[in-house]
C-alpha positions in Angstrom: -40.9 -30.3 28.6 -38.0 -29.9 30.8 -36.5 -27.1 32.4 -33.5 -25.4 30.3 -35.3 -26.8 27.1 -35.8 -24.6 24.6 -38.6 -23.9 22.4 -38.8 -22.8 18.8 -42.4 -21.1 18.1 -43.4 -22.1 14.2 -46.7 -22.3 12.3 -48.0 -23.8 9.3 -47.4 -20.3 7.0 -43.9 -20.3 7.9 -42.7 -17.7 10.5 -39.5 -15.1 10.8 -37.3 -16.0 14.1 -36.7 -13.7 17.4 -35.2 -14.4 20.4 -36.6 -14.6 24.1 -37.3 -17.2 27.0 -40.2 -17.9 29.5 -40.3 -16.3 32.9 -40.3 -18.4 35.8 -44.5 -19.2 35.6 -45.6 -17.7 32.7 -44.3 -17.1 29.2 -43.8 -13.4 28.2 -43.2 -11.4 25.2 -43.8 -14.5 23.1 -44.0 -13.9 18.8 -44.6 -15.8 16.4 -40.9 -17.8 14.7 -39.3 -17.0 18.6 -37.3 -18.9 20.3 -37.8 -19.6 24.0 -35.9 -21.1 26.5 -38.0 -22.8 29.8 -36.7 -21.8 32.9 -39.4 -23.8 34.8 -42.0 -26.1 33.6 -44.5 -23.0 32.2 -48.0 -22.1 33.3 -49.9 -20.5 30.4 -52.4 -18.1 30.9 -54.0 -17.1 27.2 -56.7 -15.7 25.2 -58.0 -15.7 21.9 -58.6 -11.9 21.8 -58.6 -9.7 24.7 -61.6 -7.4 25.2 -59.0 -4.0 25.4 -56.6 -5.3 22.3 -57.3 -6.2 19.0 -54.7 -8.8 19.1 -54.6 -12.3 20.1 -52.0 -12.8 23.4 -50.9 -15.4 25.6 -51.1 -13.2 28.1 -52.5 -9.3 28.6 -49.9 -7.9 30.2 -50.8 -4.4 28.4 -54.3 -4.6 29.6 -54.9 -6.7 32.3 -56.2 -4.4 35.0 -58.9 -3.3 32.3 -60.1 -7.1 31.6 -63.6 -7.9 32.7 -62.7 -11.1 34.0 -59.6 -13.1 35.3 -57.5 -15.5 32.6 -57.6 -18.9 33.5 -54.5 -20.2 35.0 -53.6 -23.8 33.1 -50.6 -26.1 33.7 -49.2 -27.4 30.3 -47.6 -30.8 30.1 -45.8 -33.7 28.3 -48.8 -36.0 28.1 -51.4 -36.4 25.6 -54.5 -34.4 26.5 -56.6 -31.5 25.5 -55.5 -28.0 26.7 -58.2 -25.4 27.4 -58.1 -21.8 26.8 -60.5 -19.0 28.2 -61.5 -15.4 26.7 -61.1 -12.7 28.6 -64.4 -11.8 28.6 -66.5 -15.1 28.7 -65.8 -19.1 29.6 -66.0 -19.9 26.7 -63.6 -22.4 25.8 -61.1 -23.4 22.9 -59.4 -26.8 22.4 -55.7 -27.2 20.6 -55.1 -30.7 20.9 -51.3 -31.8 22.4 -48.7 -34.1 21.1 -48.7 -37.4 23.5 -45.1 -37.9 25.5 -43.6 -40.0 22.5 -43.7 -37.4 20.2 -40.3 -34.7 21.0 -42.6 -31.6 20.0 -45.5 -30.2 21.6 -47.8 -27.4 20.5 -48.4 -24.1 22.8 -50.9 -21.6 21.7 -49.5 -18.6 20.7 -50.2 -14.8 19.8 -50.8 -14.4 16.1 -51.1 -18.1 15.4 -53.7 -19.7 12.9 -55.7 -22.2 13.5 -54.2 -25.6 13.6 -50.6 -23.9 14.1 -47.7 -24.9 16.9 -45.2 -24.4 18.2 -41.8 -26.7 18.6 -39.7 -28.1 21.6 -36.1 -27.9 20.1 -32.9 -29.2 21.6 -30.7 -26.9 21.9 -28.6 -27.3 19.5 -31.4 -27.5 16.6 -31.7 -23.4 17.5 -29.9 -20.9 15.4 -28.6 -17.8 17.6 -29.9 -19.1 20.7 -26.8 -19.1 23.4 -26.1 -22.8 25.1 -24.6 -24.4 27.5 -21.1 -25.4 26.5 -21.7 -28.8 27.0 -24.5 -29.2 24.4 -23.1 -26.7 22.0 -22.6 -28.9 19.1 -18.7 -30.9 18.3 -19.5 -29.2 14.4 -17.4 -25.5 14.0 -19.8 -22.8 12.5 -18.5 -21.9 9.1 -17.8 -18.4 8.4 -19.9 -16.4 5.7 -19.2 -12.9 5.0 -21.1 -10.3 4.3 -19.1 -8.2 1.9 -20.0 -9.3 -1.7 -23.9 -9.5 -0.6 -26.5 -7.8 -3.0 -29.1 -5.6 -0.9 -31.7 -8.4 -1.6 -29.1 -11.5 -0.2 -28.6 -9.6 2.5 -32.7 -9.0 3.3 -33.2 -12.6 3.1 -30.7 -12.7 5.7 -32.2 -10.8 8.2 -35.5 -12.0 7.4 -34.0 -15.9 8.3 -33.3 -14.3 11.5 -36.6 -12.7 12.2 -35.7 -9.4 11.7 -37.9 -6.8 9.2 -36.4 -6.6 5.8 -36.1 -3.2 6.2 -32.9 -4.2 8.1 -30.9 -5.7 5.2 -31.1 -1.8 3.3 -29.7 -0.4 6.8 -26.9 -3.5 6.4 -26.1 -2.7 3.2 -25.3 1.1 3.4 -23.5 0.3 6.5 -21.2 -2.0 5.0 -20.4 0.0 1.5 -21.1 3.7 2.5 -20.1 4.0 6.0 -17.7 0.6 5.7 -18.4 -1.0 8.8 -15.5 -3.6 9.6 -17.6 -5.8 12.4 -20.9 -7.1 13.0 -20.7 -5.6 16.4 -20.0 -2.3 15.3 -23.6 -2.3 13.2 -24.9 -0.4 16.1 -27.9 1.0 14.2 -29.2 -2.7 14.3 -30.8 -3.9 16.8 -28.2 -5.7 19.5 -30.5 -9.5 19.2 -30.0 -9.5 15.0 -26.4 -9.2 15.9 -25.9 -11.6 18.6 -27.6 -14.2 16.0 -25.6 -13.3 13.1 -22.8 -13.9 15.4 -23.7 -17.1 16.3 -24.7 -18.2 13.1 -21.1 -17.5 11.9 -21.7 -13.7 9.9 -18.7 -12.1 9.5 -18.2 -8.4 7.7 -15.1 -10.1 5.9 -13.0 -6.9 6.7 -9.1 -7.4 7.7 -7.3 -5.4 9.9 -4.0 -3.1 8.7 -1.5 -4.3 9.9 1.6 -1.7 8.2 1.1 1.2 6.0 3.4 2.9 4.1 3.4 6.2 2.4 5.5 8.1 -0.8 6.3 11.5 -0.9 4.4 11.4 -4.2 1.3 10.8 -2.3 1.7 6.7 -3.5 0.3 4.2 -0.3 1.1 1.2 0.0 -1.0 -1.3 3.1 -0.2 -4.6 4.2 -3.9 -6.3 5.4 -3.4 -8.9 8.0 -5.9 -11.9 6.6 -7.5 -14.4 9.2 -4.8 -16.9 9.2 -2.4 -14.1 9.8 -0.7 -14.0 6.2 -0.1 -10.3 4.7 -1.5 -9.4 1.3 -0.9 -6.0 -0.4 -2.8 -2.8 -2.3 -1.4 -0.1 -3.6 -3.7 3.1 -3.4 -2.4 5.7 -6.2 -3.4 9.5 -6.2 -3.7 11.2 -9.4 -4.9 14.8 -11.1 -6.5 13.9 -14.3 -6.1 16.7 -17.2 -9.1 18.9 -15.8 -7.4 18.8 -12.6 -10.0 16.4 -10.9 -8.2 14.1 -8.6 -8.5 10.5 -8.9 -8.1 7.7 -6.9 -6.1 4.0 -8.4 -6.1 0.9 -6.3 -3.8 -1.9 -7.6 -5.2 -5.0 -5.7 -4.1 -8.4 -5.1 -5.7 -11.4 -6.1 -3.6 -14.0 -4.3 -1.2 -14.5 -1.1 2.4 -14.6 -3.1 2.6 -15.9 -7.0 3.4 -19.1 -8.2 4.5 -18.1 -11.3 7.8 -16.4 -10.0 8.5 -14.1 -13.0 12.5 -13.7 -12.3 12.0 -9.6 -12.0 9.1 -9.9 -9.7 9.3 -9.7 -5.7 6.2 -11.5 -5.4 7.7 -14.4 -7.0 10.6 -14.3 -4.8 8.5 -14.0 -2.0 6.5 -17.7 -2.6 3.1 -19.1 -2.9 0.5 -19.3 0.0 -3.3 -19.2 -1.6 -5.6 -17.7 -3.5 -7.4 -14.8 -1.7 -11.3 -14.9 -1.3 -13.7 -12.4 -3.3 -14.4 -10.7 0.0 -10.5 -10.4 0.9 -10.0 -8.3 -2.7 -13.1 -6.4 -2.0 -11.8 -5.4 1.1 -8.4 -4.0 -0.2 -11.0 -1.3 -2.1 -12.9 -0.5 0.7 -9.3 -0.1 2.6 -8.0 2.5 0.6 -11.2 4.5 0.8 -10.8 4.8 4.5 -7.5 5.4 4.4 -7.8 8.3 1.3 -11.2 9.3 2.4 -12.3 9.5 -1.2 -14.5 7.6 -3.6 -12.2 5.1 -5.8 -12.4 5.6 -9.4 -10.1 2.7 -10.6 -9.4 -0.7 -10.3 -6.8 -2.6 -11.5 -5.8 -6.3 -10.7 -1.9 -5.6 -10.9 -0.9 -6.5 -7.4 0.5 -9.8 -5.7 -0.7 -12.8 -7.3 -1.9 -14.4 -11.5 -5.2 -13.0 -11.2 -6.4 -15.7 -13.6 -5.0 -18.4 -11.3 -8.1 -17.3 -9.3 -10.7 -16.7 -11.6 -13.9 -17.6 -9.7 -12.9 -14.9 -6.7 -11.8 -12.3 -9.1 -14.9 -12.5 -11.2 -16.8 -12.6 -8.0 -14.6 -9.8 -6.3 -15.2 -7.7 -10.0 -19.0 -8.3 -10.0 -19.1 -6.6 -6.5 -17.2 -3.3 -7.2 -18.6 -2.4 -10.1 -22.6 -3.6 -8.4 -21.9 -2.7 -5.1 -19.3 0.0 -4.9 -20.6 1.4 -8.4 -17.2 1.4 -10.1 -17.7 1.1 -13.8 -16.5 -2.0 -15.6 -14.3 0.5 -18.2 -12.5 2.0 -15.1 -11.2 -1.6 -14.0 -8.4 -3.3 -15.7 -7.4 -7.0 -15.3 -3.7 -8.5 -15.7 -2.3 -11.5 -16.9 0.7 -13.1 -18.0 -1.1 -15.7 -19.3 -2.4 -19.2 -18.0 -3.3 -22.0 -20.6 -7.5 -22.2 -21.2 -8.0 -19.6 -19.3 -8.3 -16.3 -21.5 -10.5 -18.3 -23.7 -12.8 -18.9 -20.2 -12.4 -15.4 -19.2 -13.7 -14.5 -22.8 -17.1 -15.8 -22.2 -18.3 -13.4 -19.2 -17.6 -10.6 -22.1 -16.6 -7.8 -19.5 -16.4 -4.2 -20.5 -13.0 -4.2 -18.4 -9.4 -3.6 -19.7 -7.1 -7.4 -20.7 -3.9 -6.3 -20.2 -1.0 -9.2 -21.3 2.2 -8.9 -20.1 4.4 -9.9 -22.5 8.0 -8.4 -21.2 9.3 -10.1 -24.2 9.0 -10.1 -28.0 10.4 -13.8 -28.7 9.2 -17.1 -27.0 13.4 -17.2 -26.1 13.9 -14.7 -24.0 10.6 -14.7 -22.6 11.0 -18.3 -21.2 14.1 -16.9 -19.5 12.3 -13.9 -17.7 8.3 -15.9 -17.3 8.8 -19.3 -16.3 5.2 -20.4 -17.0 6.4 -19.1 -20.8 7.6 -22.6 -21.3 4.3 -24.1 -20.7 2.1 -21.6 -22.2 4.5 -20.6 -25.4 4.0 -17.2 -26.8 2.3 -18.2 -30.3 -0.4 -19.8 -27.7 -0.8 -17.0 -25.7 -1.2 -14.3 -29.1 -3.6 -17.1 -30.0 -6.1 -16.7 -27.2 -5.7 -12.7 -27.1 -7.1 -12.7 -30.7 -9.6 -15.3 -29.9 -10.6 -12.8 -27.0 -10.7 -9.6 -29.0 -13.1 -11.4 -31.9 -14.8 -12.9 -29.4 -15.6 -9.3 -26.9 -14.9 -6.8 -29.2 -12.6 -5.6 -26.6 -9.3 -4.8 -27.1 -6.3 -5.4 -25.8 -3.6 -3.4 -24.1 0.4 -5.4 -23.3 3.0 -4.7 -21.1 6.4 -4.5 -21.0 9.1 -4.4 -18.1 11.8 -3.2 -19.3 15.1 -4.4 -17.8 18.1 -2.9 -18.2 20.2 -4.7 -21.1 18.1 -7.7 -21.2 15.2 -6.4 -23.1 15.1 -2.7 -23.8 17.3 -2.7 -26.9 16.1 -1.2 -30.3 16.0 -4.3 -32.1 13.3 -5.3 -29.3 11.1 -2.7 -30.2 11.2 -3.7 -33.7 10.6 -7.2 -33.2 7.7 -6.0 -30.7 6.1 -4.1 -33.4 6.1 -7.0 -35.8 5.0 -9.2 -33.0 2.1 -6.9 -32.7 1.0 -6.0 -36.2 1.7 -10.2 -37.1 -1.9 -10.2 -35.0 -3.3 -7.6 -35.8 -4.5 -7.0 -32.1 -4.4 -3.9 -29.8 -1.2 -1.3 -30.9 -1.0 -0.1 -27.5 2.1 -1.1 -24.9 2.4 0.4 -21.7 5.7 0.6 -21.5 7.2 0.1 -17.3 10.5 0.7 -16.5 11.8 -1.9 -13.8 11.0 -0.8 -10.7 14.4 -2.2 -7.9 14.1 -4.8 -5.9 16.4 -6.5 -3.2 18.8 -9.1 -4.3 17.5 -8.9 -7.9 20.1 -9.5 -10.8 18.3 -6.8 -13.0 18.4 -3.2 -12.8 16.1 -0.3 -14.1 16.9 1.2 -17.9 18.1 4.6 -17.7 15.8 7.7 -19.5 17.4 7.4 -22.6 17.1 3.7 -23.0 13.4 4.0 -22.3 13.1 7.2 -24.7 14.8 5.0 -27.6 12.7 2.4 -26.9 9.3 4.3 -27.2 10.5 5.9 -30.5 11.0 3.1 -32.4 7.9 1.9 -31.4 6.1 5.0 -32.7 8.2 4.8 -36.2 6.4 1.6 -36.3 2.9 2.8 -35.6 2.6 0.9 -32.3 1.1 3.9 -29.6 3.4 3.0 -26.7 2.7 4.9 -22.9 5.3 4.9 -20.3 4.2 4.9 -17.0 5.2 6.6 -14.1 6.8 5.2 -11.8 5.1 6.1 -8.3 6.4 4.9 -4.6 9.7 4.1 -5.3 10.4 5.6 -1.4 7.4 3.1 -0.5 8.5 -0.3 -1.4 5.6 -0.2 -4.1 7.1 -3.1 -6.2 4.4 -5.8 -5.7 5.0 -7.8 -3.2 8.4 -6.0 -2.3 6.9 -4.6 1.2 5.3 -7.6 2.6 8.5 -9.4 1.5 10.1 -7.0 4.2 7.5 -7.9 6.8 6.6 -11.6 5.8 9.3 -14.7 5.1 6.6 -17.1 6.6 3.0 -16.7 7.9 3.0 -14.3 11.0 2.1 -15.9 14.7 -1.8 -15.3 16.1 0.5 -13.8 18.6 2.2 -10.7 17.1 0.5 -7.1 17.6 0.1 -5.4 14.5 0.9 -1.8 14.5 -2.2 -0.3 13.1 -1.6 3.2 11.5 -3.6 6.4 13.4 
C-alpha cells in the first residue's frame, strides 16, 4: 500500500460506510464499512478481544494501561505472507492470510470483523465522500439528486449507504417537510461527516432561492423562485376565510418554465418556452409559500405558468409528494388543462381523487381555435371526448373554465351555446367563470360587472351552476406569468444578485 492510498474497510455480510484515515504508525478509530486514508505505510497493533473490553479492536486505546501484557507491534505489507496477531493477554497467535502484490486489495484485520472478512485498498476515486486530491478527482461530474420528493424509507436507505444509523433518515425527513430546511449544510442536527458525504455524493435539498416577491393589498403573493440555471418560475400564494371563518391557505403552482401553448390572452404565452420544471422544483413552490405565510397549506392547484399535462411524469411525481409528504389531501388539489391529445385518457388511469379542470374559454371549435392555438390540433369534439372518457372511467367529475374577454366571448348567445355544449355530454354542470385579468400589450380587455352578471344568469336559466371567481392581486402582477414577464425576457446571468425579500 502506498502512502495517500486509501482504504475501504468491507466484510463478507456487507458493511455501512464512515469516514476516517490512519495516523502516522498506527490506525485509529477504525469501523467496520470505513474509509481510511494511509498517511504512512501503517503498523498494526491488534487483538482479537482485549481482556478490559468486550469488543474486538485493532488497537486498545480505551484500555491499554489496564492490559496485562504489551500488543505486538507488526509491520503490514504488499507481499504475500501470513500476518500474525496477539491477544492481549496470552501469545497466542491468529493467522489472516494476505493478498500477494498482484492482487490491488489486501485484507487488514479489523474491529467487529468475522472470520474470513477484509478489508479493501481503493483508489481514490472508487470512494464515495472521501475528499481527493484534485488531480485524481475523477473527469465524470457528480449528478445532482434531491432530496425533496423522498419517502421517510428512501431517505433511510440513504443514510444507511453512507454509514450512518437509520435513525438519521426520520431526523432528515422532518427537517426537510416540517422545519423546511433549504441546504444540506444547514441539517445541523446531523452529524457534520453524513453531510460532507452527501455533498460529495451530489445530495441536494432541491430548494431554490426567491429571488422577487410581490404582495396585494388583498393579502394575494406572488414569488419569483430563481431555479439552478437561473430561469424564474412563479406561485401564487392566496389567503382566504372560509364560511366558519377559518383561514385558508391556496397555492397556484407552476408546472413548467413559460408555456408553449401561447393561449393569445395569456402572459405566459407571451413570455415563451424554456422547460419543463422537475417534481422537486413544484414541490418547492409549496414549501415556499409556507415559509413565506407561516401557515400550513390547505390547497393546491396546478394553475400557474406552464400545460401541466405537457409534464405529466413531474406533476404526477410532484402530486404524489404533497399529498404523502406534506399530507395535503388529493380532494384539496386541483389540476388544469387546456387540453393535450392522449393525454387525459393517460392521466385517467392513475384515477386521482383530485379536481380536472378543462379550460374551454370557448363554446365552438371557431372561436376557440382563434383564442387556444393547440385548438386546432386537438379540436373541441376530441377534447369533450376524453373528458367523458375520464369521468366514466374515475367517477370523477369535471369542473371547465372560462376567461371571459371583453366582446370576444362573453355575449349571451355564448352562454347558451355553452350550456348546450355542456348538457350535449352530459358531463360536470359546473363553470368557473374568470373574468380577464389585464395584461401588457394584450388586445383584450376585462368584461365589465354587468357583462359577467348576464353571463352567469343565462347559465343558471339553463341549469348549468356557474361560480365567478374573484379576482385577487390585480396590484400584484398575479396574471400567470405576468410578473416574471417583468423580470425575465431571457434567462438571467449566474451573475446578477437577487434581492431576496426580509
Amino acid at each position: 500500500m502506498m502512502r495517500g492510498g486509501t482504504l475501504r474497510v468491507a466484510a463478507t455480510s456487507g458493511a455501512a460506510v464512515a469516514v476516517g484515515k490512519f495516523t502516522s504508525s498506527t490506525v485509529s478509530s477504525v469501523s467496520l464499512g470505513g474509509l481510511y486514508t494511509v498517511v504512512e505505510r501503517p503498523w498494526m497493533r491488534a487483538a482479537s478481544q482485549c481482556s478490559s473490553c468486550p469488543s474486538r479492536v485493532v488497537e486498545c486505546r480505551s484500555c491499554n494501561r489496564e492490559c496485562n501484557s504489551e500488543c505486538t507491534l507488526l509491520p503490514v505489507t504488499m507481499v504475500a505472507r501470513r500476518s500474525a496477531f496477539s491477544t492481549c493477554d496470552s501469545n497466542k497467535i491468529q493467522w489472516r492470510p494476505n493478498y500477494s502484490r498482484n492482487d490491488h486489495r489486501q485484507p487488514w484485520l479489523i474491529r467487529g470483523m468475522a472470520a474470513g472478512s477484509a478489508a479493501e485498498v481503493l483508489e481514490p476515486a472508487e470512494v464515495p465522500g472521501l475528499p481527493v486530491k484534485e488531480e485524481e478527482r475523477p473527469s465524470k461530474p457528480v449528478t445532482p439528486k434531491y432530496l425533496i420528493g423522498k419517502t421517510q424509507e428512501e431517505l433511510e436507505d440513504i443514510v444507511l449507504s453512507l454509514g450512518e444509523q437509520k435513525y438519521r433518515g426520520k431526523q432528515m425527513y422532518q427537517l426537510i417537510y416540517k422545519n423546511k430546511i433549504k441546504t444540506v449544510k444547514e441539517l445541523a442536527q446531523l452529524p457534520k461527516q453524513l453531510r460532507n458525504a452527501m455533498t460529495e455524493a451530489g445530495w441536494s435539498i432541491g430548494r431554490s432561492p426567491i429571488h422577487h416577491v410581490s404582495t396585494s393589498k388583498d393579502g394575494t403573493v406572488k414569488i419569483l423562485l430563481k431555479l439552478e440555471d437561473n430561469r424564474l418560475v412563479e406561485a401564487v400564494g392566496i389567503p382566504v376565510k372560509d364560511k366558519e371563518g377559518n383561514q385558508r391557505l391556496t397555492v397556484c403552482v407552476s408546472s413548467q418554465v413559460g408555456c408553449a401553448l401561447r393561449c393569445a390572452f395569456c402572459a405566459t404565452g407571451k413570455g415563451g418556452f424554456a422547460r419543463n420544471l422537475k417534481a422537486h422544483e413544484i414541490v418547492d413552490q409549496v414549501l415556499s409559500i409556507e415559509d413565506l405565510f407561516r401557515q400550513r397549506v390547505t390547497n393546491i392547484v396546478f394553475m400557474g405558468m406552464g400545460e401541466p399535462l405537457m409534464n405529466l411524469d413531474n406533476v404526477l411525481d410532484a402530486h404524489r409528494t404533497i399529498n404523502k409528504e406534506l399530507q395535503i389531501g388529493q380532494r384539496m388539489m386541483t389540476i388544469s388543462t387546456v387540453g393535450v391529445p392522449n393525454t387525459i385518457r393517460r392521466l385517467a388511469t392513475h384515477k386521482l381523487q383530485s379536481t380536472l379542470a378543462i379550460s374551454l374559454h370557448a363554446p365552438n371549435q371557431e372561436l376557440r381555435s382563434r383564442i387556444v392555438p393547440s385548438a386546432k390540433g386537438y379540436p373541441l369534439d376530441a377534447l369533450m371526448e376524453d373528458c367523458k372518457y375520464y369521468f366514466e372511467t374515475t367517477g370523477r367529475r369535471l369542473s371547465f373554465e372560462y376567461t371571459l374577454l371583453a366582446g370576444v366571448n362573453d355575449q349571451r348567445e355564448h352562454a347558451e351555446e355553452l350550456a348546450t355544449l355542456l348538457h350535449q355530454w352530459n358531463l360536470g354542470r359546473h363553470v368557473n367563470i374568470i373574468p380577464y385579468n389585464p395584461i401588457a400589450d394584450s388586445e383584450f380587455e376585462r368584461p365589465t360587472k354587468a357583462k359577467v352578471l348576464a353571463f352567469v344568469e343565462t347559465l343558471s336559466k339553463r341549469r348549468v351552476t356557474a361560480s365567478v371567481r374573484v379576482t385577487r392581486g390585480l396590484d400584484a402582477n398575479a396574471a400567470c406569468g405576468q410578473l416574471r414577464n417583468e423580470f425575465q425576457k431571457i434567462p438571467l446571468q449566474a451573475s446578477v444578485e437577487s434581492p431576496i425579500p426580509v
